[in-house]
C-alpha positions in Angstrom: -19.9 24.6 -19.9 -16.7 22.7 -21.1 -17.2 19.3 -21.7 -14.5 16.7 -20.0 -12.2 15.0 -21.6 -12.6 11.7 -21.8 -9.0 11.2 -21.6 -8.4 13.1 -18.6 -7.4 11.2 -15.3 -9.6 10.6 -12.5 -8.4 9.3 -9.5 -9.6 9.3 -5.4 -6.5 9.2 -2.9 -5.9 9.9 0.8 -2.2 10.1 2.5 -1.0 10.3 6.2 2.0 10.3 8.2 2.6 6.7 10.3 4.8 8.0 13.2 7.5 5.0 14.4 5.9 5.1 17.8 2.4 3.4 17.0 2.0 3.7 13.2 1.6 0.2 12.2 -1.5 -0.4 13.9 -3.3 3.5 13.1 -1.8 2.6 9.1 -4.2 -0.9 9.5 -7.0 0.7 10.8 -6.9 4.1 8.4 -6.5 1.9 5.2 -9.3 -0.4 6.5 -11.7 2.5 6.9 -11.1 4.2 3.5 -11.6 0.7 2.0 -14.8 0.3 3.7 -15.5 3.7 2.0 -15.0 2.3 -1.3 -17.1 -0.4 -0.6 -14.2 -3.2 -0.9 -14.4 -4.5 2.9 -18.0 -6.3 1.3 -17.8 -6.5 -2.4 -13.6 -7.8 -1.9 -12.9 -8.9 1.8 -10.0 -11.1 0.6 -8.2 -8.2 -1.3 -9.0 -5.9 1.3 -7.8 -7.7 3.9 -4.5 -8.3 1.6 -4.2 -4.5 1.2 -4.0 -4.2 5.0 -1.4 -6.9 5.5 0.5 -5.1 2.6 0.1 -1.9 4.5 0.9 -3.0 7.4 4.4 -4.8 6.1 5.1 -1.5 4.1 5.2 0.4 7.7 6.6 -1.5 9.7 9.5 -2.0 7.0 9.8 1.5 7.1 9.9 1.9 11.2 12.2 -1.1 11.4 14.8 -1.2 8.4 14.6 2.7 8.1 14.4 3.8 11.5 11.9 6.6 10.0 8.3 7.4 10.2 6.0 6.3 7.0 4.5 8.5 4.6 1.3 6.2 3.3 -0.4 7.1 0.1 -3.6 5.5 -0.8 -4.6 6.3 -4.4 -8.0 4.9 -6.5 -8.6 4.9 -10.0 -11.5 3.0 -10.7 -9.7 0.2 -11.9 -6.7 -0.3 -8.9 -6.0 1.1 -5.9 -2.3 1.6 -5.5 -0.4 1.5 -1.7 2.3 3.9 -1.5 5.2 4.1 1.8 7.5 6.5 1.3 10.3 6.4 4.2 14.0 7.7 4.5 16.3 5.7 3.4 17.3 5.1 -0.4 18.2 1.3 0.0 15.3 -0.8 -1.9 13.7 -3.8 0.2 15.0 -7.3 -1.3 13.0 -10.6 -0.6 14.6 -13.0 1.3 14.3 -16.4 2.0 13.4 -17.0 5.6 13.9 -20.1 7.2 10.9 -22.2 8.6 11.5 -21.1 12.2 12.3 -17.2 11.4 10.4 -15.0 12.9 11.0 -12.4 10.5 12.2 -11.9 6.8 8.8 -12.6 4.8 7.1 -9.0 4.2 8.7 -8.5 0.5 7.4 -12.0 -0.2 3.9 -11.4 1.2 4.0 -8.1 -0.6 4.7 -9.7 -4.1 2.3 -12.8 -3.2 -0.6 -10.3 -2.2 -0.6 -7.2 -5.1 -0.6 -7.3 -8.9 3.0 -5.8 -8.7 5.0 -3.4 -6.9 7.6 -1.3 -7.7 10.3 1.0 -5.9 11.3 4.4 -6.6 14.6 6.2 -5.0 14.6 9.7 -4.6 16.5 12.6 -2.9 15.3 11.7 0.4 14.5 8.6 0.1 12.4 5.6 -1.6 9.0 5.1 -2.2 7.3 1.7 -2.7 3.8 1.4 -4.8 1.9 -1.5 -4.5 -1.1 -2.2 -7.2 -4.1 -4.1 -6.0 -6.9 -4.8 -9.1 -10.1 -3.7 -7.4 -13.4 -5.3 -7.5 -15.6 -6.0 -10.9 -17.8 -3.7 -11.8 -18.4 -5.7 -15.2 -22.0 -6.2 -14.2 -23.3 -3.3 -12.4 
C-alpha cells in the first residue's frame, strides 16, 4: 500500500445552486448545517454565525446586482473554510459608503469586516467571490 504524501492536499467541500426565487434564506440554512457538521456552530458560534451573514450577503448580491441565481461553494481545509458565490455577471462588487439611514449598501463592508480576506475572480461567464474564514483552534486537542 502506497504511503500518502504528506504534501498532498486535503480538503472537505459541499456546493449548491441558490435559485433567485428563495435562495438566500435555503443558502443560510445549508451553510448553517454543514457548519454544525464541522463542529463550528459550538466550538466557534461567533465565526459561524459570521460565515452565515457573509453567505447570506454573497447571495443576495448575486440575486440583486446580478439578476442571476448563486452558485455557493463551501470548501474546508483543516485550517479555513473558504465561502465561494459564483453568479453571472463579470462586474466585481465595490464597497460603498452607505449613509446612516440607507437601507442598503453595506454587504462588501460586512464581508471584509467578517472574513480574513476575500477575493474576486472574473471569468468567461462570470465572477466568483471567495471568502476565507480561519477556523477554530485545534492547538490543544
Amino acid at each position: 500500500m502506497a504511503q500518502p504524501d504528506s504534501n498532498s492536499v486535503k480538503a472537505l467541500g459541499w456546493a449548491r445552486r441558490m435559485p433567485v426565487s428563495g435562495g438566500v434564506r435555503a443558502g443560510r440554512r445549508w451553510a448553517r448545517e454543514h457548519l454544525d457538521g464541522l463542529g463550528w456552530n459550538t466550538e466557534a458560534p461567533d465565526t459561524a454565525d459570521a460565515v452565515v451573514l457573509v453567505v447570506s450577503e454573497l447571495i443576495t448580491n448575486a440575486h440583486i446586482h446580478a439578476h442571476s441565481n448563486a452558485d455557493l461553494l463551501l470548501t474546508w481545509d483543516g485550517s479555513y473554510l473558504y465561502v465561494s458565490v459564483h453568479d453571472n455577471c463579470p462586474t466585481p462588487p465595490r464597497p460603498r459608503r452607505a449613509t446612516s439611514n440607507a437601507v442598503s449598501g453595506r454587504g462588501m463592508a460586512l464581508v471584509e469586516l467578517l472574513s480574513d480576506d476575500w477575493q474576486v475572480h472574473q471569468d468567461g461567464s462570470g465572477k466568483l467571490i471567495t471568502v476565507r474564514f480561519r477556523g477554530p483552534d485545534h492547538s490543544g486537542d
